[in-house]
C-alpha positions in Angstrom: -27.9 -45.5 -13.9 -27.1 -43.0 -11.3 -27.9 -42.7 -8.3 -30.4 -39.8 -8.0 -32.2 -42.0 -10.6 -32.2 -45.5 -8.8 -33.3 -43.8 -6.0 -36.5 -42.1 -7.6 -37.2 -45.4 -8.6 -37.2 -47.0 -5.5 -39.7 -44.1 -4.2 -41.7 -44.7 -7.1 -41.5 -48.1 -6.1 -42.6 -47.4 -2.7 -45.6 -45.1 -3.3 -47.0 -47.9 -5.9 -46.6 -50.2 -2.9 -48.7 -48.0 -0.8 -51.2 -47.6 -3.7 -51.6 -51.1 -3.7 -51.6 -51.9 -0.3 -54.8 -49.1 0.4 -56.8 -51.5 -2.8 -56.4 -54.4 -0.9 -57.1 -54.1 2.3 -60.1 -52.0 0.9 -60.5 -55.1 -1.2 -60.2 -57.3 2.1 -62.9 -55.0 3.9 -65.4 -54.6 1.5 -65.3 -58.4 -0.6 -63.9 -60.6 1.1 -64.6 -62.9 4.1 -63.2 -65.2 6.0 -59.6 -66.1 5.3 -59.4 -64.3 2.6 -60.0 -61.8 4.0 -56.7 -62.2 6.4 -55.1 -63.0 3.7 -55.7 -59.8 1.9 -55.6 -57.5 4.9 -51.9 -59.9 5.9 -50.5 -58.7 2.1 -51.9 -55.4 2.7 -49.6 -54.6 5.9 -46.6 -56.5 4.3 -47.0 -54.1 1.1 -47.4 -50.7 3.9 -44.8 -51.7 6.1 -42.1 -52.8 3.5 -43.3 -49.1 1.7 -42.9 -47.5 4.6 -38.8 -48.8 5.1 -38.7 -47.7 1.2 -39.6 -44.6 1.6 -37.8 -44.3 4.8 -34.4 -45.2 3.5 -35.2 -42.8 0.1 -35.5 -39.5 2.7 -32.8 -40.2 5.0 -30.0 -41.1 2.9 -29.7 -37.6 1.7 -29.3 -35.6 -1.0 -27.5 -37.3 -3.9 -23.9 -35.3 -5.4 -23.2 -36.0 -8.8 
């Protein structure tokens, strides 16, 4: 695999992270109560922050040279 195409599919990765993470803590928000809904909204931020240092390593590697 090369490397321009492992690292579209860590970005993909990241943006399906993201997706996910906005469900849930809608999810958590609008559901849920109690615990559950920590537990949720706790997923949620691992899933955005974790996207986030995807995403971040994706744009500031720079470019790829084949």
């Amino acid at each position: 695999m090369s490397p321009g195409l492992l690292k579209m599919w860590i970005a993909l990765s990241g943006i399906a992270l993201m997706f996910i993470a906005v469900i849930s803590i809608m999810f958590s928000r609008e559901k849920c109560k109690g615990i559950f809904k920590g537990i949720f909204a706790t997923f949620a931020y691992l899933c955005m922050i974790t996207a986030g240092i995807l995403i971040f390593l994706v744009v500031f590697s720079g470019p790829v040279s084949e």
